[in-house]
N, C-alpha and C positions, 0 to 999 in steps of 0.2 A: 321386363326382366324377371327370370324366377331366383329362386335363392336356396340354398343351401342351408338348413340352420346349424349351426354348432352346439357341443354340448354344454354349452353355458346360457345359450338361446340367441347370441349375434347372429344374423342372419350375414350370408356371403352370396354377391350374386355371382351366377353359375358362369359368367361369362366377366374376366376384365381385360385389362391393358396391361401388357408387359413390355418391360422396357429397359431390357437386358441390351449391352451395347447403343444405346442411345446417348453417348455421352457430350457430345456438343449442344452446351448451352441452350442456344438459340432454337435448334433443330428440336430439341426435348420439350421446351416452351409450346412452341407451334404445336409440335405431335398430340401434349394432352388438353391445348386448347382442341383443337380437330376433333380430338378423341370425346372429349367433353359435350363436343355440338352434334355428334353422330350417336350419346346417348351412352358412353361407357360411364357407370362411376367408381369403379373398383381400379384403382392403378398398383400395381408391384413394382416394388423399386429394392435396394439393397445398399448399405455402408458402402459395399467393394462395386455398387454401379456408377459412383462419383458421380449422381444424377439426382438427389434428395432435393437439392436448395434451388434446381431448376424446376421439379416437379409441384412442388410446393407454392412456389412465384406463381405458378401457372394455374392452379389450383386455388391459392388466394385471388388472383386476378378476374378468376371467374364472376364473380357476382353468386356463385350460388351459395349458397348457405352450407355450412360445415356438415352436418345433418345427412344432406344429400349423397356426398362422395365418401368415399372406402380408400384408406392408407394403409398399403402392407410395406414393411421393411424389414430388414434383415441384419441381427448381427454377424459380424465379422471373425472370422479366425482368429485373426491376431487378437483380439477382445474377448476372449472366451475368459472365463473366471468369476467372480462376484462381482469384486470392485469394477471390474474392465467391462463390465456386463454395466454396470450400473452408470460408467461415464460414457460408451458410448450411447447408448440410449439417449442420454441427454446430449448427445452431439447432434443424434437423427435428429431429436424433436427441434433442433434448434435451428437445422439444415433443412427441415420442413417447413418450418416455421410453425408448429402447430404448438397446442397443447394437451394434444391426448395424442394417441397412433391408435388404428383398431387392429391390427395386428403384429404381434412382432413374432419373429422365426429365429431362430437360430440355424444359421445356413447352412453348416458342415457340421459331423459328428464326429469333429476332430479337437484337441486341445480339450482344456477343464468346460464341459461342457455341460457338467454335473452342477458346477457353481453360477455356471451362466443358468442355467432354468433355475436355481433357487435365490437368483436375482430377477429374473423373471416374474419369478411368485410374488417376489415382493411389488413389484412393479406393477403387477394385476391387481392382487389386493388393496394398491395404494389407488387403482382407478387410473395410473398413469398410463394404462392399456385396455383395451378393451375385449382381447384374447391372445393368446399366446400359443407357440405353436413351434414347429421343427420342419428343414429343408431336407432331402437328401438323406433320412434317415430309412437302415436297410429292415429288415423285420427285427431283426437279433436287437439291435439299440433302439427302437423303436419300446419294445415290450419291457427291457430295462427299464429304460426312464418312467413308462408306466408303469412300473408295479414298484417306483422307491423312493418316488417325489408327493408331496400333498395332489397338485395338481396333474392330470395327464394333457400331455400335449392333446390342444384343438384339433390342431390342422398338421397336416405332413405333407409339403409342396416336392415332388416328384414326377422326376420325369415320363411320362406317358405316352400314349400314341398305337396307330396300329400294327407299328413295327415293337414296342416294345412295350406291352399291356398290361405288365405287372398285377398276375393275377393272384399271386398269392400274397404279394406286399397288399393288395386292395381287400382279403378276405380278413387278414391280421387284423389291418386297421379297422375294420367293420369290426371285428369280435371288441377290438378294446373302446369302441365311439369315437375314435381319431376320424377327421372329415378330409379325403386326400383330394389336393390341388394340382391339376398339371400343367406342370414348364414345359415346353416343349411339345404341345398338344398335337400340332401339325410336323413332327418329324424335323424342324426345321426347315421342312422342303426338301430333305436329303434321300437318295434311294428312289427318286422320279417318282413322289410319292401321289404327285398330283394327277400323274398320269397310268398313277395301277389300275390293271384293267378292270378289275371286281370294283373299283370304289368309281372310275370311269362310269360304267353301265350302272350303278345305284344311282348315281346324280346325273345321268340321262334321264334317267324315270323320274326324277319328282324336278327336273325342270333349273336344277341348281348346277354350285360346282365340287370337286371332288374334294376342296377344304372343306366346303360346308356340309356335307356328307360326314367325314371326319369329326367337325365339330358338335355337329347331331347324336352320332353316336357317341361323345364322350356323355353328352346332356343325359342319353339315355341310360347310361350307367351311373347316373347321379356324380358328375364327375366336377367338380366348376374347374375352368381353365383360365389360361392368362395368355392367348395369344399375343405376338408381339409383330405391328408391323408400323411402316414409316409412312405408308400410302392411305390419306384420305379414302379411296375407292375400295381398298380390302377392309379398313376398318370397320366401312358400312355391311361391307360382306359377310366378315365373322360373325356381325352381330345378328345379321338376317337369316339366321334358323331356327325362329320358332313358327313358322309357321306351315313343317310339315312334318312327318315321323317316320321313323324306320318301322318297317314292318317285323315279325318276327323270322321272316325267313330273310330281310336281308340284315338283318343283324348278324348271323354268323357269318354270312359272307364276308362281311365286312369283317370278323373276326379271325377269316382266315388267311389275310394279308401279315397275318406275326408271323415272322423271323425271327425275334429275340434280337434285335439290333438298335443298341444307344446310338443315339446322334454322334456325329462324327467329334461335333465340340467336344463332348467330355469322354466318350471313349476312347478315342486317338489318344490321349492324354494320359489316360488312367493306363490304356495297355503298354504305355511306352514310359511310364513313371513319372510321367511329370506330373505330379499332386500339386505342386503350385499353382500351375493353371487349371488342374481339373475342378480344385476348388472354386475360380469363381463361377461356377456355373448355378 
């Protein structure tokens, strides 16, 4: 696995587990045992994935030592504020079962969001986290929070891919040392993205498939990502790209599959106003 360092020095590996809509019990259990024996140790999870106290089971079950695995969660909208900041936190840790988190986010930049990161602070400082960070945050509130809190966010987890490659949300966060994470690395699969013919003919030539082409090229842009799937056989897949490289000519190729097109989940959502649902994404 390679890694990502943050500017605190937590290293993040460039590839984990997401597990967005996973929420049956049992199915989530299995998922990051699989995930676990195929070699992921980084899992993402969130308050509003109602998957925390299944991931966690599955995670303590393992036998591997705390050490080993990577815990990202997410506070909640409804929870934004100090106090509300502060209990749920202890709701995740509790629902994990854990005693530290190595990452905690704030999911939406909506609500006192302001009070949540300066619970946050506290929260790092107290060692009760091990980095701290923002989801879904645009440039504009992104360079806010950085230029008016002690701490700047770590990490800014956003959506990504070669339909929507956020290159000037990726130059900001570089100018201020924010280290960006993508949800949605693989399009969701949306826009027959597995079968665009530029990313087709890359991943003829080195013998792979057109995710892991996708997945190569985020690596190559320093990107770590959280694919999310339910199938033992893609799991092994996503994680099997390090073992060849984009060249420099087909990296633009590959760059020129952007449309500027969000996945269907949270854009359908946002263009038709429904902010309830656009948020849990």
């Amino acid at each position: 696995m390679q890694y990502r360092t943050l500017s605190n020095g937590v290293e993040l590996p460039m590839i984990g587990y997401g597990t967005f809509q996973i929420k049956d019990a049992a199915q989530c259990e299995q998922c990051i045992s699989e995930a676990l024996e195929t070699g992921y140790r980084l899992f993402d999870t969130a308050a509003s994935y109602e998957n925390e106290a299944a991931i966690g089971m599955a995670l303590r079950d393992s036998g591997l030592p705390r050490e080993e695995w990577f815990v990202t969660t997410k506070l909640w909208v409804q929870d934004a504020g100090y106090d509300g900041t502060l209990w749920a936190f202890e709701h995740s840790l509790e629902n994990l079962g854990l005693d530290q988190i190595d990452l905690y986010l704030i999911h939406q930049p909506f609500g006192d969001y302001y009070g949540a990161w300066r619970a946050m602070e506290r929260l790092y400082r107290e060692g009760a986290v091990r980095a701290i960070g923002v989801s879904n945050f645009t440039p504009e509130r992104l360079v806010d929070l950085c230029m008016n809190q002690e701490f700047k966010p770590m990490v800014n987890q956003i959506e990504i891919h070669p339909f929507f490659q956020q290159n000037t949300a990726l130059r900001v966060m570089e100018d201020y040392g924010v280290v960006p994470q993508a949800w949605a690395p693989l399009s969701e699969a949306q826009k027959d993205i597995f079968n665009h013919k530029t990313l087709a003919k890359i991943a003829d030539r080195h013998g792979k498939t057109a995710a892991q082409v996708i997945l190569r090229w985020h690596l190559q842009r320093k990107i770590p990502t959280i694919p999310k799937t339910v199938h033992r056989g893609r799991m092994a897949e996503n994680l099997d790209v390090f073992d060849f490289e984009l060249t420099a000519k087909e990296m633009p190729e590959g760059w020129s599959c952007s449309v500027h097109l969000r996945t269907t989940t949270a854009a359908i959502h946002l263009r038709t106003g429904n902010l309830s649902l656009a948020m849990w994404i």
